[in-house]
N, CA, C and O atoms as CSV, one atom per row, in Angstrom:
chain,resi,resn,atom,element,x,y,z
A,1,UNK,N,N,118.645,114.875,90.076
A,1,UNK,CA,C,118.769,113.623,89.355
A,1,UNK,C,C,119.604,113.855,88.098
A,1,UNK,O,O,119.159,114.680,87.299
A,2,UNK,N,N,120.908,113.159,87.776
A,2,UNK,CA,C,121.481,113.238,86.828
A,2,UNK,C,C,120.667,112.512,85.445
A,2,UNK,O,O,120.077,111.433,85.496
A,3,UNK,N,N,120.771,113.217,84.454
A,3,UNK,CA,C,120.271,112.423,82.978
A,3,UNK,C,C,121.051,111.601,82.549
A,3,UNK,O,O,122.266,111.723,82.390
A,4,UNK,N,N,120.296,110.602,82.312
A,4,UNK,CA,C,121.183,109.329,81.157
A,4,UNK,C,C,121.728,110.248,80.115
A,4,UNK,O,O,121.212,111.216,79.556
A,5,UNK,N,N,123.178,109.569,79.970
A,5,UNK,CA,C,123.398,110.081,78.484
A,5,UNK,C,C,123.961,108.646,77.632
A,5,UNK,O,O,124.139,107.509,78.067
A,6,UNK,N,N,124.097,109.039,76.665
A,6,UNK,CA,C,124.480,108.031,76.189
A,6,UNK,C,C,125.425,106.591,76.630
A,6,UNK,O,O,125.092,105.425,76.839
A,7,UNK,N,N,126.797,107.334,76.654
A,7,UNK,CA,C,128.043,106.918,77.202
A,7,UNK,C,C,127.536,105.890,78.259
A,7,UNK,O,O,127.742,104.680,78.165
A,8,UNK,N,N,126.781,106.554,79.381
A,8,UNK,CA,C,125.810,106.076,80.635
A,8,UNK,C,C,125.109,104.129,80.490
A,8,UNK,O,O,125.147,103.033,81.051
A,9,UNK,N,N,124.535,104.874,79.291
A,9,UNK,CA,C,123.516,103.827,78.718
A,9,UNK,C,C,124.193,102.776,78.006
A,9,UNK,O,O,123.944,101.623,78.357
A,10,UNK,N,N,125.110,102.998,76.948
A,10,UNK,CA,C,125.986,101.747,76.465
A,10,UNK,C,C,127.130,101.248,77.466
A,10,UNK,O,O,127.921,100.315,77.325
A,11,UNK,N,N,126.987,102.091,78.448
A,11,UNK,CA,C,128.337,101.399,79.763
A,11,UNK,C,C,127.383,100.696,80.850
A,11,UNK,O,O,127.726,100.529,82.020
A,12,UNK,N,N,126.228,100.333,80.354
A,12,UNK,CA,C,124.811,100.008,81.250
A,12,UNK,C,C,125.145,100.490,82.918
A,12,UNK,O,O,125.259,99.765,83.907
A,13,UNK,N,N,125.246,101.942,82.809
A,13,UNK,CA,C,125.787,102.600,84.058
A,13,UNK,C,C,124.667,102.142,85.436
A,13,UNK,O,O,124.985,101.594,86.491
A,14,UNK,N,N,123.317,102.576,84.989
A,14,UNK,CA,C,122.355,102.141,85.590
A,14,UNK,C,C,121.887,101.073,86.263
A,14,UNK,O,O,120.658,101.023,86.214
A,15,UNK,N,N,122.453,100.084,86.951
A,15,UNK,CA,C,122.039,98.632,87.641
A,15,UNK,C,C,120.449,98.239,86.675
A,15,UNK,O,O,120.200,97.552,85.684
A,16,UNK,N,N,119.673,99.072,87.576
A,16,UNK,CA,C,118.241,99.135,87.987
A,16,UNK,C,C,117.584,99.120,86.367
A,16,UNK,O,O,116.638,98.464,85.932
A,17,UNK,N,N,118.417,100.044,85.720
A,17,UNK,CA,C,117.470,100.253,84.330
A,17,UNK,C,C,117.959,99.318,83.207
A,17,UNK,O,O,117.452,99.462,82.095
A,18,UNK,N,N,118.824,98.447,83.382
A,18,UNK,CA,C,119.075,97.103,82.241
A,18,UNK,C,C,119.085,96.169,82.980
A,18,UNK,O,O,119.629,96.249,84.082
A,19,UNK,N,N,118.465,95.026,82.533
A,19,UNK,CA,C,118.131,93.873,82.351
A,19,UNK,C,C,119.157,93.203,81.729
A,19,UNK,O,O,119.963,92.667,82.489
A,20,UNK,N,N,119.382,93.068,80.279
A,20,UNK,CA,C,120.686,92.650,80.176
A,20,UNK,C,C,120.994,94.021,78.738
A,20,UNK,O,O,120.522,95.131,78.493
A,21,UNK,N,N,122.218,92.960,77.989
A,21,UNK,CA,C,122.478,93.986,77.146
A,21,UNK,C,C,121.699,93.894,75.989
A,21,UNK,O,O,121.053,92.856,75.849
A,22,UNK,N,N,121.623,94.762,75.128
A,22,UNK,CA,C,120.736,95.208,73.634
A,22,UNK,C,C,121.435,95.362,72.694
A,22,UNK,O,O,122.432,96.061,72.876
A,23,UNK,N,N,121.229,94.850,71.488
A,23,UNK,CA,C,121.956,94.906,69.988
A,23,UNK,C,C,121.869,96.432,69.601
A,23,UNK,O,O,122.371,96.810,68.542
A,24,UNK,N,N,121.361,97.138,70.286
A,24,UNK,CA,C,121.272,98.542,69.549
A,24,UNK,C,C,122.657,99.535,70.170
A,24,UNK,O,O,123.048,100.655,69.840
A,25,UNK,N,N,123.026,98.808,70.932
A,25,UNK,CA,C,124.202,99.198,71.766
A,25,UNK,C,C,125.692,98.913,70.148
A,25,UNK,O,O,126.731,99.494,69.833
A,26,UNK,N,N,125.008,97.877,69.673
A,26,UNK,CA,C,126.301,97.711,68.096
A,26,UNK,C,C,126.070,98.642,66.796
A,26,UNK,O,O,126.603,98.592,65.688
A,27,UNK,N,N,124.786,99.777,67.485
A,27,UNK,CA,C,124.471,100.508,66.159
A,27,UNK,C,C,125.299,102.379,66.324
A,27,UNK,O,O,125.759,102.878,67.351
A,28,UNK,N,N,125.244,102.835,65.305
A,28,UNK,CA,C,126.553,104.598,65.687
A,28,UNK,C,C,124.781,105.084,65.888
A,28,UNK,O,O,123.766,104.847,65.233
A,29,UNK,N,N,124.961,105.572,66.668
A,29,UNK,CA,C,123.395,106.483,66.970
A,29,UNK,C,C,123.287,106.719,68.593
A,29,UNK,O,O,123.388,105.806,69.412
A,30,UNK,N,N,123.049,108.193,68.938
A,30,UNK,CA,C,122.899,108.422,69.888
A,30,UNK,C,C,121.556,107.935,70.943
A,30,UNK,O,O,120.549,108.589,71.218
A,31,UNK,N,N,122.011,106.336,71.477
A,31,UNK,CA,C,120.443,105.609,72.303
A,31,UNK,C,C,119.760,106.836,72.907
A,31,UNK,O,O,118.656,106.961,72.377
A,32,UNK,N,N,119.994,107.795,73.818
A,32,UNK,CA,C,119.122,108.546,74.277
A,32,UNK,C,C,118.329,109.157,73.883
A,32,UNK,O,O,117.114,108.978,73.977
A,33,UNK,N,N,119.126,110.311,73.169
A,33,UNK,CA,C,118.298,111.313,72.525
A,33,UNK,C,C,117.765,111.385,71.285
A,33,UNK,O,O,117.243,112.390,70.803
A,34,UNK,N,N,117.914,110.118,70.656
A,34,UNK,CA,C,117.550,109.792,68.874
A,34,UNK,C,C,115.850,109.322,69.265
A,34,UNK,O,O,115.093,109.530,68.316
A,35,UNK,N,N,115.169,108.723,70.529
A,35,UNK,CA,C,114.242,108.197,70.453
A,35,UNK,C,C,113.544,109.011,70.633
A,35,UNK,O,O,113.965,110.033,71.174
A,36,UNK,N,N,111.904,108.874,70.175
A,36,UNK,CA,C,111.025,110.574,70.648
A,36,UNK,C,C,110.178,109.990,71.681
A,36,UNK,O,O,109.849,108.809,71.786
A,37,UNK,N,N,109.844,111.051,72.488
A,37,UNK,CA,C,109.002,111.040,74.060
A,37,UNK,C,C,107.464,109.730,73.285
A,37,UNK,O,O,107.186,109.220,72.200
A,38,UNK,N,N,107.118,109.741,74.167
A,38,UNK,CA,C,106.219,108.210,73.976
A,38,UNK,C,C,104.946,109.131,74.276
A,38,UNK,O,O,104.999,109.263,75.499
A,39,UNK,N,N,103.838,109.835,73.822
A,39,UNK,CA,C,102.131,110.134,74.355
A,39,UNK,C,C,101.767,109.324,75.653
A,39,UNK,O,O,101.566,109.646,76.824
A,40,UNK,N,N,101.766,108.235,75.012
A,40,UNK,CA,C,100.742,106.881,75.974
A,40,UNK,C,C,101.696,106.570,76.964
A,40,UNK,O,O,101.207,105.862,77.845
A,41,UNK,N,N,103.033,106.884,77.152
A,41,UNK,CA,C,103.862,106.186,78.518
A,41,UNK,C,C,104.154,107.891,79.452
A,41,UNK,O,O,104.393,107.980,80.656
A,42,UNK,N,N,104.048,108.995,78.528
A,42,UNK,CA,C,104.730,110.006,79.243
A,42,UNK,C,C,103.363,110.452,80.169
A,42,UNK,O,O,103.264,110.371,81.394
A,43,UNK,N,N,102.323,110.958,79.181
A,43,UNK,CA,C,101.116,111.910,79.393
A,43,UNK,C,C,100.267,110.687,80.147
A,43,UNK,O,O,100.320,110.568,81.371
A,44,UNK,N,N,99.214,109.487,79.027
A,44,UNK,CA,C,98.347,108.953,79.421
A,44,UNK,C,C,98.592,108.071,80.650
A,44,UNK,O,O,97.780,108.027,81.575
A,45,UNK,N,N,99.727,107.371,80.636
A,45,UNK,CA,C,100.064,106.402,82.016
A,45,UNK,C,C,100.783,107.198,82.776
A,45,UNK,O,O,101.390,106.581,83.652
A,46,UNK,N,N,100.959,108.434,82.772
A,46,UNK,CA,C,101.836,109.118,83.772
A,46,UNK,C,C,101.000,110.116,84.435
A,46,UNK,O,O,100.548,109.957,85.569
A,47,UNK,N,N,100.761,111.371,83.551
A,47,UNK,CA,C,100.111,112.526,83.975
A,47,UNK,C,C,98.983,111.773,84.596
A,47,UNK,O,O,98.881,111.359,85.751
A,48,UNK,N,N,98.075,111.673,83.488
A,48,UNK,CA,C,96.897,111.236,83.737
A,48,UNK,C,C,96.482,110.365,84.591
A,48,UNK,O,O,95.516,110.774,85.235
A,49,UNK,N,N,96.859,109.238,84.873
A,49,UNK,CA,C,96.723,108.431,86.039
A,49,UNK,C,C,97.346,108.880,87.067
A,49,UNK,O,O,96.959,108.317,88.092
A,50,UNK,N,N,98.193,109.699,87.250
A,50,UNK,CA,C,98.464,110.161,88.387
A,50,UNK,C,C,97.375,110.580,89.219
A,50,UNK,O,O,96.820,110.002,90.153
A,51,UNK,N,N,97.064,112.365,88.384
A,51,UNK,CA,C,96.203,113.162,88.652
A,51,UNK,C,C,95.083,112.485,88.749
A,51,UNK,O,O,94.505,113.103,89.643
A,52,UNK,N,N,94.383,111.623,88.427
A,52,UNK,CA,C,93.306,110.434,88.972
A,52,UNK,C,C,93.205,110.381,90.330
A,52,UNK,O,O,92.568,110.943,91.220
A,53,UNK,N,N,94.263,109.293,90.180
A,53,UNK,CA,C,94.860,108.441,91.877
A,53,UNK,C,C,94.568,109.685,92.481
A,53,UNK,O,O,93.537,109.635,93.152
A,54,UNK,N,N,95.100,110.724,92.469
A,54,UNK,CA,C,95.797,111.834,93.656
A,54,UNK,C,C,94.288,112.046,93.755
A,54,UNK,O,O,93.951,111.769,94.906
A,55,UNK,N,N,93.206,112.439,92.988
A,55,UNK,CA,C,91.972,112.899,93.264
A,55,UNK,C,C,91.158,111.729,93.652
A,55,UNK,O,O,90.012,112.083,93.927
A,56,UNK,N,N,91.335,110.568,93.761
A,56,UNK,CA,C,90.221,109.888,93.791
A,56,UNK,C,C,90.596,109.009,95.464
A,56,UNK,O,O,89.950,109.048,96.511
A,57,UNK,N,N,91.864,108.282,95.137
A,57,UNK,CA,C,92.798,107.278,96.144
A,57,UNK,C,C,93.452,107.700,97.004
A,57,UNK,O,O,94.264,106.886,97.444
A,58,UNK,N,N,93.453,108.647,97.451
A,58,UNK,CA,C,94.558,109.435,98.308
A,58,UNK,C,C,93.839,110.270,99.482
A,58,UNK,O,O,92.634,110.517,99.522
A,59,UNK,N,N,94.630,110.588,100.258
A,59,UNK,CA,C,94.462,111.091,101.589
A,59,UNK,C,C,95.177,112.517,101.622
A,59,UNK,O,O,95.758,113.149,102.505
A,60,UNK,N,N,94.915,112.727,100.418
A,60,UNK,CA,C,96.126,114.238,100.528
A,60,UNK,C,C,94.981,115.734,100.963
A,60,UNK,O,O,93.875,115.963,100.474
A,61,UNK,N,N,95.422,116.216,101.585
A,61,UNK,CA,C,94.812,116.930,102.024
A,61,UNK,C,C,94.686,118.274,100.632
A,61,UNK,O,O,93.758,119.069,100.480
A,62,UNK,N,N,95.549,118.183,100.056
A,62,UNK,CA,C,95.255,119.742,98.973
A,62,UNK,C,C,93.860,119.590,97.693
A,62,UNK,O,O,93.115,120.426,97.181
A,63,UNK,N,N,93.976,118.380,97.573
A,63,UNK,CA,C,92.583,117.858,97.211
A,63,UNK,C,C,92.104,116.534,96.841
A,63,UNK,O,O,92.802,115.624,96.394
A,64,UNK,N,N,91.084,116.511,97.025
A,64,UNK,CA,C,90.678,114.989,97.059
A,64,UNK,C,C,89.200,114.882,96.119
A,64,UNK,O,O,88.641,115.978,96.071
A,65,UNK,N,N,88.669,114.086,95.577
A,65,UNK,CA,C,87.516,114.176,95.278
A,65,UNK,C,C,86.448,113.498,96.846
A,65,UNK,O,O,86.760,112.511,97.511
A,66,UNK,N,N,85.740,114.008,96.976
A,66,UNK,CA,C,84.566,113.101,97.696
A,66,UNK,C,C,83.921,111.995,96.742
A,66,UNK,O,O,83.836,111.763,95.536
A,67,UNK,N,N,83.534,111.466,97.900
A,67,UNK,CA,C,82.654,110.019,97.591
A,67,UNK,C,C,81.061,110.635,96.746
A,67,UNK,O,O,80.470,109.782,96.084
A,68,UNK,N,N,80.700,111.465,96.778
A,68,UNK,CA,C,79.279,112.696,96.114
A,68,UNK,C,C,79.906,112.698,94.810
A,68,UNK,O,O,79.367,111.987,93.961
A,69,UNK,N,N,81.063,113.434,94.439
A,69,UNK,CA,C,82.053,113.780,93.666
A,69,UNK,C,C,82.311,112.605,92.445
A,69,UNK,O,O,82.142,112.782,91.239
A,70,UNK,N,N,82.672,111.620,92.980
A,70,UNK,CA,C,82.810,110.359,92.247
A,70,UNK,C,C,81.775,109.782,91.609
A,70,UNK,O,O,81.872,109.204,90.526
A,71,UNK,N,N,80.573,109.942,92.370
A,71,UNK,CA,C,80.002,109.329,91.985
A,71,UNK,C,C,79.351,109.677,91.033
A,71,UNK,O,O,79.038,108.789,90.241
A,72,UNK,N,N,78.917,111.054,90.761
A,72,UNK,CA,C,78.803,112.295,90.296
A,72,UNK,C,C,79.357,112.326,88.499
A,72,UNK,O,O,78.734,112.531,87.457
A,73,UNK,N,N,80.341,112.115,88.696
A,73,UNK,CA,C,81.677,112.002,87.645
A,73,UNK,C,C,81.721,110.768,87.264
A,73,UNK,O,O,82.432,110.859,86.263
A,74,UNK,N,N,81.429,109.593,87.380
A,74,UNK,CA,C,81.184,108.568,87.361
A,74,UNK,C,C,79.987,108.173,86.858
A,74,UNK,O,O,80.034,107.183,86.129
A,75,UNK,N,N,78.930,108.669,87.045
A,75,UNK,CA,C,77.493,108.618,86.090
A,75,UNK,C,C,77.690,109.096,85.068
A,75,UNK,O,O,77.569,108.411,84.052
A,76,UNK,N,N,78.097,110.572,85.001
A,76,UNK,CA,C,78.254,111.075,84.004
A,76,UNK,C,C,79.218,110.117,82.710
A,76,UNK,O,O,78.936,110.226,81.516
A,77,UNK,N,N,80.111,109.404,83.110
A,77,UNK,CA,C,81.075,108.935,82.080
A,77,UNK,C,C,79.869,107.916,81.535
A,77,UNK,O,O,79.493,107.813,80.367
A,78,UNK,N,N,79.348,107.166,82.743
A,78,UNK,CA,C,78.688,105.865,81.862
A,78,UNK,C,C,77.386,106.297,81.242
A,78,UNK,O,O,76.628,105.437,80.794
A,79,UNK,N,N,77.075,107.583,81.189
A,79,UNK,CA,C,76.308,107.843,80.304
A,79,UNK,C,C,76.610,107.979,79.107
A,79,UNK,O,O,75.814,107.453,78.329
A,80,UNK,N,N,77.676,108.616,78.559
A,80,UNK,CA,C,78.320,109.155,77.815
A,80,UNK,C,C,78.346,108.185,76.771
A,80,UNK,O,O,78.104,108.696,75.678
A,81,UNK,N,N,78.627,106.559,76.729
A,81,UNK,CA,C,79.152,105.592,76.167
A,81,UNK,C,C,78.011,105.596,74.566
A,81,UNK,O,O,78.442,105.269,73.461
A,82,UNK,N,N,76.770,105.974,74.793
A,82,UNK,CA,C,75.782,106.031,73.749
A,82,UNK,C,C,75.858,107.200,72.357
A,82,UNK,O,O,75.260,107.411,71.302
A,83,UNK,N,N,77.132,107.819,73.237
A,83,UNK,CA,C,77.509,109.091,72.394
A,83,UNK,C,C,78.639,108.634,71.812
A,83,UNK,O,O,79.196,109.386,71.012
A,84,UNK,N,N,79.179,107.398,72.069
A,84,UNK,CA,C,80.863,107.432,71.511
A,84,UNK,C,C,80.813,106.459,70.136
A,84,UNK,O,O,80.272,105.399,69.822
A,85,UNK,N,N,81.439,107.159,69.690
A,85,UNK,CA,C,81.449,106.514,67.687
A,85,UNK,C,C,82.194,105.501,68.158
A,85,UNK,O,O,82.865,105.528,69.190
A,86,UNK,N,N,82.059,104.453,67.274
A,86,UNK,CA,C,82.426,103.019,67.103
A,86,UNK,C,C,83.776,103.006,67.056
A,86,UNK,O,O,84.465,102.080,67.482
A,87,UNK,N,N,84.332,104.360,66.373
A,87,UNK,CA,C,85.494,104.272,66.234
A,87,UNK,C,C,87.305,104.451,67.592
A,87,UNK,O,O,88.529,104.343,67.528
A,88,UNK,N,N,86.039,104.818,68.752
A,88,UNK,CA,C,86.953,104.379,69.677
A,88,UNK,C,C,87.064,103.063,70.211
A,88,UNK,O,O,86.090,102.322,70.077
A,89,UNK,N,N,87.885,102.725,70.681
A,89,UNK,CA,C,88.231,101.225,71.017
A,89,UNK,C,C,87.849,100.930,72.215
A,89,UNK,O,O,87.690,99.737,72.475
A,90,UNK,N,N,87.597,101.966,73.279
A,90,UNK,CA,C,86.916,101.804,74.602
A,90,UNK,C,C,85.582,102.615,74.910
A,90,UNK,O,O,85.284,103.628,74.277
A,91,UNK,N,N,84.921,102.166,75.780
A,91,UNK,CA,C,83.880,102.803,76.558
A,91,UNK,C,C,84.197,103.630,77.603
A,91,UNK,O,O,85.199,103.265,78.217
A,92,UNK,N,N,83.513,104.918,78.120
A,92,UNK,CA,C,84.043,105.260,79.147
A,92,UNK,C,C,83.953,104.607,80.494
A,92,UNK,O,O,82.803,104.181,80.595
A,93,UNK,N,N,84.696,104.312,81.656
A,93,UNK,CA,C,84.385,103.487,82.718
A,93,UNK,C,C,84.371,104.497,84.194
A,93,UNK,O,O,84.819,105.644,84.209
A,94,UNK,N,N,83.815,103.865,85.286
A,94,UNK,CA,C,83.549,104.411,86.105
A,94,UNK,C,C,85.095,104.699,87.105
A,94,UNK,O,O,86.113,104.010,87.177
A,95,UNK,N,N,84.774,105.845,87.702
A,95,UNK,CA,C,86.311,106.154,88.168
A,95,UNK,C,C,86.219,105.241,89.846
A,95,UNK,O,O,86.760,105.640,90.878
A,96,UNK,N,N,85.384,103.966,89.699
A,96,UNK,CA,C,85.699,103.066,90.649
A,96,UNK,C,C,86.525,101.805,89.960
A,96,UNK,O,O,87.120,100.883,90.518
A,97,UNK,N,N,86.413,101.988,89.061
A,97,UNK,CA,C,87.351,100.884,88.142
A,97,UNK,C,C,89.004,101.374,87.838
A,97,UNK,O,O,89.686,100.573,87.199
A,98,UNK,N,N,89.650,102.678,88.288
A,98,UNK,CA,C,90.531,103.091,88.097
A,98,UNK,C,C,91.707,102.157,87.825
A,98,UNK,O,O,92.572,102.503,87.020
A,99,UNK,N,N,91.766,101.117,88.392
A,99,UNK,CA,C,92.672,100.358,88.320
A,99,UNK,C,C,92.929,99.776,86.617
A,99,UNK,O,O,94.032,99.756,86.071
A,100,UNK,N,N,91.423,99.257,85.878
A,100,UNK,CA,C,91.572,99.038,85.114
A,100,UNK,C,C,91.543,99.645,83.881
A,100,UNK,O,O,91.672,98.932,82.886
A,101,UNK,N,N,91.385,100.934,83.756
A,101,UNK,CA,C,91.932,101.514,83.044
A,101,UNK,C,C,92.887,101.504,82.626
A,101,UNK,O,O,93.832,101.605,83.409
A,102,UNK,N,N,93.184,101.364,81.029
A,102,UNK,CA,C,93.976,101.419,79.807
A,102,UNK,C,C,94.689,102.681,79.141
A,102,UNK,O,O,93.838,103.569,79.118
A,103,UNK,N,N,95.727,103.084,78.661
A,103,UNK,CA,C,96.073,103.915,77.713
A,103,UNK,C,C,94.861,104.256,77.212
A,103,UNK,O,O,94.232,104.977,77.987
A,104,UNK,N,N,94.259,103.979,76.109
A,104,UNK,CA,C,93.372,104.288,75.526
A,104,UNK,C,C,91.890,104.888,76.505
A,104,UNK,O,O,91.188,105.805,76.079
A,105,UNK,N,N,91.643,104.250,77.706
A,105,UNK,CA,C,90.227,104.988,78.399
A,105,UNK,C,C,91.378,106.619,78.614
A,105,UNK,O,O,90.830,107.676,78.298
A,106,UNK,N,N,92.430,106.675,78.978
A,106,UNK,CA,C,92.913,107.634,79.950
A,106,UNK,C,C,93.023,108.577,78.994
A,106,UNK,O,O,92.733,109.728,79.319
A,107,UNK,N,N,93.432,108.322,77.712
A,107,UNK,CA,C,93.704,109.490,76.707
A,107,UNK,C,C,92.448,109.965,76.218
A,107,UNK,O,O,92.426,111.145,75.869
A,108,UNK,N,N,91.106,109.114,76.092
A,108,UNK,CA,C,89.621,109.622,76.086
A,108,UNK,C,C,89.639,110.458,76.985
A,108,UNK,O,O,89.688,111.636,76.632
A,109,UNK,N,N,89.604,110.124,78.519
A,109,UNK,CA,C,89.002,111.023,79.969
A,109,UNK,C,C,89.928,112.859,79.513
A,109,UNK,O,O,89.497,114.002,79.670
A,110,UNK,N,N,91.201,112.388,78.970
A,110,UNK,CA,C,91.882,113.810,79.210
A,110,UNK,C,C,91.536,114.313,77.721
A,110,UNK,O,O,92.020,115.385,77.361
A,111,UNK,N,N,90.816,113.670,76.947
A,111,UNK,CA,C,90.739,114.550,75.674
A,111,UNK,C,C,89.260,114.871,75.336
A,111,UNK,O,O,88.961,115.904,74.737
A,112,UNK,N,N,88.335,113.947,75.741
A,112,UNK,CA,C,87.181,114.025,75.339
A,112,UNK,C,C,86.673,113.866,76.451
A,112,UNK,O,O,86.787,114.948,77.027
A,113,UNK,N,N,86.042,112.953,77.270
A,113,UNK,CA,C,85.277,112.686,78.274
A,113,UNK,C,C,85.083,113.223,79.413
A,113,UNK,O,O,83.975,113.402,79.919
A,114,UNK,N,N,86.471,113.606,80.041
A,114,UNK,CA,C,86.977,114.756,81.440
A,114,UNK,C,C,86.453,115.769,80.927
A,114,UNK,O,O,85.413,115.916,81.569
A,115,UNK,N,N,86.540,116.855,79.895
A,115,UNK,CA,C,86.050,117.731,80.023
A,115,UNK,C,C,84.592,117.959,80.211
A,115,UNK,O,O,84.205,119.003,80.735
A,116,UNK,N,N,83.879,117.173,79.869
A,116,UNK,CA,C,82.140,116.734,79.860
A,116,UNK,C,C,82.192,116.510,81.217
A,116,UNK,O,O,81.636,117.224,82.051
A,117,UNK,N,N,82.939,115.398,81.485
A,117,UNK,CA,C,82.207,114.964,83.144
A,117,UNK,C,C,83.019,115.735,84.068
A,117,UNK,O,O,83.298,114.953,84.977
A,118,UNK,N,N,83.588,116.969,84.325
A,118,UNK,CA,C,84.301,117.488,85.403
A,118,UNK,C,C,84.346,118.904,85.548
A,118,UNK,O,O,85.290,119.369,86.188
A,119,UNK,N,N,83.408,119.745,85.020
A,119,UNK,CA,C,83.273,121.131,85.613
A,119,UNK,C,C,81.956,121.428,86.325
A,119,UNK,O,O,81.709,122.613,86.552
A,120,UNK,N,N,80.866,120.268,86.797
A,120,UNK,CA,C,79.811,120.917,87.147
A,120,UNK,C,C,80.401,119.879,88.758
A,120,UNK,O,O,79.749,119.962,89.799
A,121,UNK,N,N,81.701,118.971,88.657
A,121,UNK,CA,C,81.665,118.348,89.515
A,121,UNK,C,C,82.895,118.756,90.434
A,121,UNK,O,O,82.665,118.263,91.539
A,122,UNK,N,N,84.314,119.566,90.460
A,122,UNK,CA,C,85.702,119.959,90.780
A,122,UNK,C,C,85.715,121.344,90.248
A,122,UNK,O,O,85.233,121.782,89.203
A,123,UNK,N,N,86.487,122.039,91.361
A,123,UNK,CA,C,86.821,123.598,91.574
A,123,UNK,C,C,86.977,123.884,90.372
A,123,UNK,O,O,87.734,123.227,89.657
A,124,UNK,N,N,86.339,124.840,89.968
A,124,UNK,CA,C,87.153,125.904,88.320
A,124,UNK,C,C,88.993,125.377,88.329
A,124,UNK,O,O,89.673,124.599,87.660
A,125,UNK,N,N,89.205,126.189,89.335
A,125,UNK,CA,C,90.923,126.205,89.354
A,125,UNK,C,C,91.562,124.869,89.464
A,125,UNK,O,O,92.787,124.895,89.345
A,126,UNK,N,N,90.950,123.561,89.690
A,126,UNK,CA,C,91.293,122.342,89.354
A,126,UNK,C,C,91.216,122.215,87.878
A,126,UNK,O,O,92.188,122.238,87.123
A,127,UNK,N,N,89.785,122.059,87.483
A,127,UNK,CA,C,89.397,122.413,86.016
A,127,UNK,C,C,90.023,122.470,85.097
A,127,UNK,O,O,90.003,121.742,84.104
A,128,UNK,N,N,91.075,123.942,85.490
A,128,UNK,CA,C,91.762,124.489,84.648
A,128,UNK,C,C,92.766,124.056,84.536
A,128,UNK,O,O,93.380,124.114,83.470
A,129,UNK,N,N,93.295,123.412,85.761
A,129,UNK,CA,C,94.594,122.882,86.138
A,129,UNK,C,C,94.578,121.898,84.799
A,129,UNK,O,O,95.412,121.999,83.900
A,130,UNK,N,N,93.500,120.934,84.810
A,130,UNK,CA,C,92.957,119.612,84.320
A,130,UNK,C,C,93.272,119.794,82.652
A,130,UNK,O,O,94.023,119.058,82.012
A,131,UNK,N,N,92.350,121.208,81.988
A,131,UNK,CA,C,92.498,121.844,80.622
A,131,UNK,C,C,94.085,121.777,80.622
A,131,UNK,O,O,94.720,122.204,79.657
């Protein structure tokens, strides 16, 4: 896969990736590489929901969680919610609700909550994968 570069991006080389054109296209600044990687679009809606889906929704044979597994991991979160300071903005939710999960539940599960609810329930070497 070739990288956007600039040139690319103000010649809206891409069909697929503009919509129309942008005023930032009239500013001297390199569009690509001046912006910094995003947490919540790279890691929390990317990594993290991936590695979900792949364990929970999927048919892949290298691993899957079971239906024991889920459910398992899934108690555990909604217990958890009596422990969480006011100061997070979500509760933890059950990994049958996957869909509705938010930025904010997904960056809890991979920072705080996953590690609590997922080593008495998925392989060490997933685990670790997970850490």
């Amino acid at each position: 896969m070739k990288l956007r570069t600039n040139s690319d991006f103000r010649s809206q080389a891409d069909e697929d990736h503009h919509v129309h054109p942008t005023l930032l296209t009239d500013l001297d600044f390199d569009i690509v590489t001046t912006f910094p990687y995003e947490f919540m679009r790279l890691v929390c809606l990317g990594v993290v929901i991936k590695l979900l889906v792949l364990w929970v929704n999927t048919s892949s044979r290298v691993f899957r969680l079971g239906g024991h597994q889920v459910a398992a991991i899934s108690e555990k979160l909604l217990y958890l919610p009596q422990f969480i300071p006011s100061e997070f903005s979500r509760k933890p939710r059950s990994l049958h609700e996957l869909k509705r999960w938010k930025a904010t539940g997904l960056r809890q599960f991979l920072l705080y909550t996953g590690p609590i609810a997922l080593p008495q329930n998925i392989p060490q070497s997933h685990f670790t994968l997970f850490l």
